[in-house]
C-alpha positions in Angstrom: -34.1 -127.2 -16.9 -31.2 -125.0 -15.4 -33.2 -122.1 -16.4 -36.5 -123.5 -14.6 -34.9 -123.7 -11.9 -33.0 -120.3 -11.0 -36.5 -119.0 -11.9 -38.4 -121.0 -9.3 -35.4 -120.0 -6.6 -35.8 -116.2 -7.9 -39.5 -116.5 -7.5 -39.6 -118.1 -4.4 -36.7 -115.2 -3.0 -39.1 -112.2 -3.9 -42.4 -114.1 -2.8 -40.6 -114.6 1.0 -38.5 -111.5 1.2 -42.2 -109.4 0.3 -44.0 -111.1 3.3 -40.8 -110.8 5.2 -40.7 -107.0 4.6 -44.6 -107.0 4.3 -45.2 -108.5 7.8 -42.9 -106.3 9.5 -45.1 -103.3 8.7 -44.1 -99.7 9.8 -40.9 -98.0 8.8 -39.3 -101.6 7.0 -42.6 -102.0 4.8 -42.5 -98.6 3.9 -38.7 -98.7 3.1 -39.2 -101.3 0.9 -42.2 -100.0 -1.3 -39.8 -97.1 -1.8 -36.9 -99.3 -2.6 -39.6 -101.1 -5.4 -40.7 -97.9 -6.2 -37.1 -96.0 -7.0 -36.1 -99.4 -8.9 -39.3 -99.1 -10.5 -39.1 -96.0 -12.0 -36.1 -96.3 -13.3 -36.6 -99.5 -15.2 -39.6 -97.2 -17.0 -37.3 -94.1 -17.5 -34.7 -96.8 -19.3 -37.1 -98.3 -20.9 -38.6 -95.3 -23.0 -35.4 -93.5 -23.7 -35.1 -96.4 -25.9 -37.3 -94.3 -28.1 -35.4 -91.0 -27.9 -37.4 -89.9 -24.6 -35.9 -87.8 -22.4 -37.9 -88.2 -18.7 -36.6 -85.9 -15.7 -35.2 -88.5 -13.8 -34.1 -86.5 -10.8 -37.9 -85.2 -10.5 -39.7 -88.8 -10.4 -36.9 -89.8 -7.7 -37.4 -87.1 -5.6 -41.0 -88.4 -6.2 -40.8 -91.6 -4.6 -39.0 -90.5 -1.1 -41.2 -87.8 -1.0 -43.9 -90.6 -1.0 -41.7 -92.8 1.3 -42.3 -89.7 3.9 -45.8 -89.5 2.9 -46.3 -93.4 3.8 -44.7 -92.5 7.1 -47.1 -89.8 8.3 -44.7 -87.0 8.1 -47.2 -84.2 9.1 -45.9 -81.5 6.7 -45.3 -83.7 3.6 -49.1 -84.4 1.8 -50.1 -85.8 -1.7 -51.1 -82.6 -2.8 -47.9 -80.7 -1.8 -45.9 -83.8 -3.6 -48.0 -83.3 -6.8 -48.0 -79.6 -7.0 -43.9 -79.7 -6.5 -43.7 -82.6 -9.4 -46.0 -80.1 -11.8 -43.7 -77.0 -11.1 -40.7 -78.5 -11.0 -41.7 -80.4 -14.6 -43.0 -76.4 -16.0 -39.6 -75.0 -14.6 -37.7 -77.6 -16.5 -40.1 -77.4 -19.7 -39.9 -73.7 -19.9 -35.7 -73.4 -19.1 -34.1 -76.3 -20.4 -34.3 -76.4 -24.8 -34.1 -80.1 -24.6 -37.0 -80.9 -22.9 -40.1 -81.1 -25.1 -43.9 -81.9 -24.2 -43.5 -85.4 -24.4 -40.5 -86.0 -21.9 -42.7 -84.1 -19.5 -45.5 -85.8 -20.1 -43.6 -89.4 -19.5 -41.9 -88.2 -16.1 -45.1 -87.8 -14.7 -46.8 -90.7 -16.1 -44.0 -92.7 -14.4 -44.8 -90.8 -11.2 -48.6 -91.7 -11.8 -47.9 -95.3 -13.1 -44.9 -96.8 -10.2 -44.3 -95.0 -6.8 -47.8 -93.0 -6.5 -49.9 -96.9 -7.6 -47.4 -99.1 -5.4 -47.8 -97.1 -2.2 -51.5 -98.0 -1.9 -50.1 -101.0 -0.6 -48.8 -99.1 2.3 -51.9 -97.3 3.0 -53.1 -100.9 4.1 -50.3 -101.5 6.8 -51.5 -102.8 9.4 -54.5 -104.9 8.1 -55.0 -108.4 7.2 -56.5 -107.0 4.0 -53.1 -106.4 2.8 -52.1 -109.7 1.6 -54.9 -109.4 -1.1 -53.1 -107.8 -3.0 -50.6 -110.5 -3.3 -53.1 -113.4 -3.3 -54.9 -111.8 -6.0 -52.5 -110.3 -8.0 -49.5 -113.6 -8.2 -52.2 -115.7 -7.3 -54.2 -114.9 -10.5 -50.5 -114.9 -12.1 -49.9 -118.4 -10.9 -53.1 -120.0 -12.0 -53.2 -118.3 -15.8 -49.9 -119.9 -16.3 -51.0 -123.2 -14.8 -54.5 -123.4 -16.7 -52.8 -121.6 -19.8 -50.6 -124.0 -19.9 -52.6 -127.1 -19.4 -56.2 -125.8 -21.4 -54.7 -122.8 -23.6 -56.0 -122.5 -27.0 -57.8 -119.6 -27.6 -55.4 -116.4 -27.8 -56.0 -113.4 -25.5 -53.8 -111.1 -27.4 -51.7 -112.5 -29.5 -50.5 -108.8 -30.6 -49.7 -107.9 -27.2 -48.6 -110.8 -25.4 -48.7 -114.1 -27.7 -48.7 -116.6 -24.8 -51.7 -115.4 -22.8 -54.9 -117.2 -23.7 -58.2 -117.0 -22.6 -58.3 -120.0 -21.1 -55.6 -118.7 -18.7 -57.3 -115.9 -17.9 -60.4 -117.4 -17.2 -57.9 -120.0 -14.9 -56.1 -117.1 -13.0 -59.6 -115.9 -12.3 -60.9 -118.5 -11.0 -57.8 -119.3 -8.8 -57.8 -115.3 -7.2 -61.5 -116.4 -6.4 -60.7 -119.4 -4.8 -57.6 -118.0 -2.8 -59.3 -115.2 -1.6 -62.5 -117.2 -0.3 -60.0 -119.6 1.6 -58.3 -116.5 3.1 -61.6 -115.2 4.0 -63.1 -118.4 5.8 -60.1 -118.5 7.8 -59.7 -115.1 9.3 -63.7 -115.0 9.4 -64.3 -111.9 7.3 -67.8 -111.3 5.9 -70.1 -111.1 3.7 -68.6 -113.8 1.5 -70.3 -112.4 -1.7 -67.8 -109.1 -1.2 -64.7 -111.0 -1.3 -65.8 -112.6 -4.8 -66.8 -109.3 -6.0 -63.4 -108.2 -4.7 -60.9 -111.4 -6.1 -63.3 -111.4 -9.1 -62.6 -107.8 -10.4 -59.3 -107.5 -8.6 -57.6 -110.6 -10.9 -59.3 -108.8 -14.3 -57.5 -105.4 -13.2 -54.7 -107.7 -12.3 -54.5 -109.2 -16.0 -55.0 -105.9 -17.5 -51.7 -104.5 -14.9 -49.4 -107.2 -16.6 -51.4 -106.1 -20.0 -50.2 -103.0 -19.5 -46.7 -103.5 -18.9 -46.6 -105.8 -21.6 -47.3 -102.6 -23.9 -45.0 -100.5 -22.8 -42.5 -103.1 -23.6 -43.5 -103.7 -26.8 -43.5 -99.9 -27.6 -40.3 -99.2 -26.5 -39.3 -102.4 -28.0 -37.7 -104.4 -25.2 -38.1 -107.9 -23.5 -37.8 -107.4 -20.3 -37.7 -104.3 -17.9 -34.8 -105.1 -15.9 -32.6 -108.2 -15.1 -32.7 -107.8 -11.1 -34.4 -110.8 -10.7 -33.0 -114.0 -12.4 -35.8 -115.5 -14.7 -38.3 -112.6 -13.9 -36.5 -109.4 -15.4 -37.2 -106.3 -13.4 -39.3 -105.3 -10.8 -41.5 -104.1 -12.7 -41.9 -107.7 -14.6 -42.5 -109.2 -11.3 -45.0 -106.3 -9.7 -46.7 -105.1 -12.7 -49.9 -107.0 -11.8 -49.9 -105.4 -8.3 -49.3 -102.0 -9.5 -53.0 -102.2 -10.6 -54.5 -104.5 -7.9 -52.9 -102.4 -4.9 -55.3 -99.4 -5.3 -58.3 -100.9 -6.3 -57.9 -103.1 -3.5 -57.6 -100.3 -1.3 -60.5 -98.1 -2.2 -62.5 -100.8 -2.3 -62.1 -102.0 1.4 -62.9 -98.9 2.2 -65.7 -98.2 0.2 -67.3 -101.3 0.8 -65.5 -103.3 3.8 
């Protein structure tokens, strides 16, 4: 019971201190995406050294503020110029330091690709009220899998992967991102309906497949949880692996289709 409750006070913490941070937009929003971001990152780099991988650490931090300057429009500072630094600095490290092998570089920069570069897409929607969809979708399709899984589970989703999840749940946290997403909809008067259940429907199965994900990378490197900065959630990463997924997807398609 003690337990149940430190993890409803943790949860409720990071769901008000995200809108908090979220709402203020601008410099504070894009401060904290950075601060998720660096946290992030090193959760994964911990994570995999568990299995004798060494990641450039130094070069995925230097990563993430150079995409904290990127989210604040520094004119000289680009995704491409952030990219090419992360490639040369990872070939200058590959071809002068013995202990650094294929695979460490190949893991620094599938941090870079899988935590700062993902989460800042939620940035790129400061300043919309189509950022929050991210949220609704991606803890809102959390929420309702646990609820529905918990109430109607049976049937196993991946009982390798994640034992717990069911498809029942899934098909509940669907159901509740659709459902969310219409309500938000109706009341800021956005149209075509038909878009936004395209939108919730896809987003919440990219969502599921985002905590899917993480859920691997635990297993492989043979840990629980990836942090313990959030009593009763773990990590950051525990907490925003769904939206790691949903933020860019959400992203390109408002803009491809909204």
């Amino acid at each position: 019971m003690k337990s149940l409750i430190i993890r409803a006070i943790s949860g409720l913490f990071i769901v008000l201190l995200t809108i908090f941070m979220i709402s203020k937009g601008g410099i504070l929003a894009a401060l904290f995406i950075f601060l998720l971001s660096i946290i992030g990152i090193r959760e994964f780099f911990d994570a995999i050294e568990n299995k004798g991988v060494k990641p450039i650490k130094g070069i995925g931090y230097i990563s993430c503020i150079g995409f904290l300057f990127y989210s604040l429009d520094f004119k000289w500072v680009s995704l491409i110029y952030i990219f090419i630094f992360v490639i040369i600095a990872l070939i200058f490290n590959f071809i002068y330091k013995k202990d650094i092998n294929f695979i460490d570089s190949i893991s620094t920069i599938f941090g870079i690709l899988y935590i700062p570069f993902l989460m800042e897409h939620i940035i790129y929607l400061d300043g919309t009220i189509y950022i929050w969809l991210i949220f609704i979708i991606a803890w809102g399709t959390d929420t309702f899998a646990y609820l529905s899984g918990s109430l109607f589970g049976k049937t196993k989703l991946c009982p390798k992967l994640s034992p717990k999840k069911t498809v029942e749940g899934s098909l509940g946290g669907i159901l509740g991102a659709i459902i969310l997403t219409l309500i938000y909809a109706k009341y800021f008067g956005v149209f075509p309906v038909w878009k936004f259940v395209l939108l919730s429907l896809i987003g919440s199965i990219i969502a599921q497949i985002g905590d899917l994900t993480a859920s691997k990378i635990k297993r492989l490197t043979g840990i629980k949880d990836f942090g313990f900065i959030m009593p009763g959630h773990g990590g950051v990463l525990d907490r925003f692996d769904s939206i790691l997924f949903t933020a860019p997807f959400i992203y390109y398609f408002v803009n491809f289709f909204l």
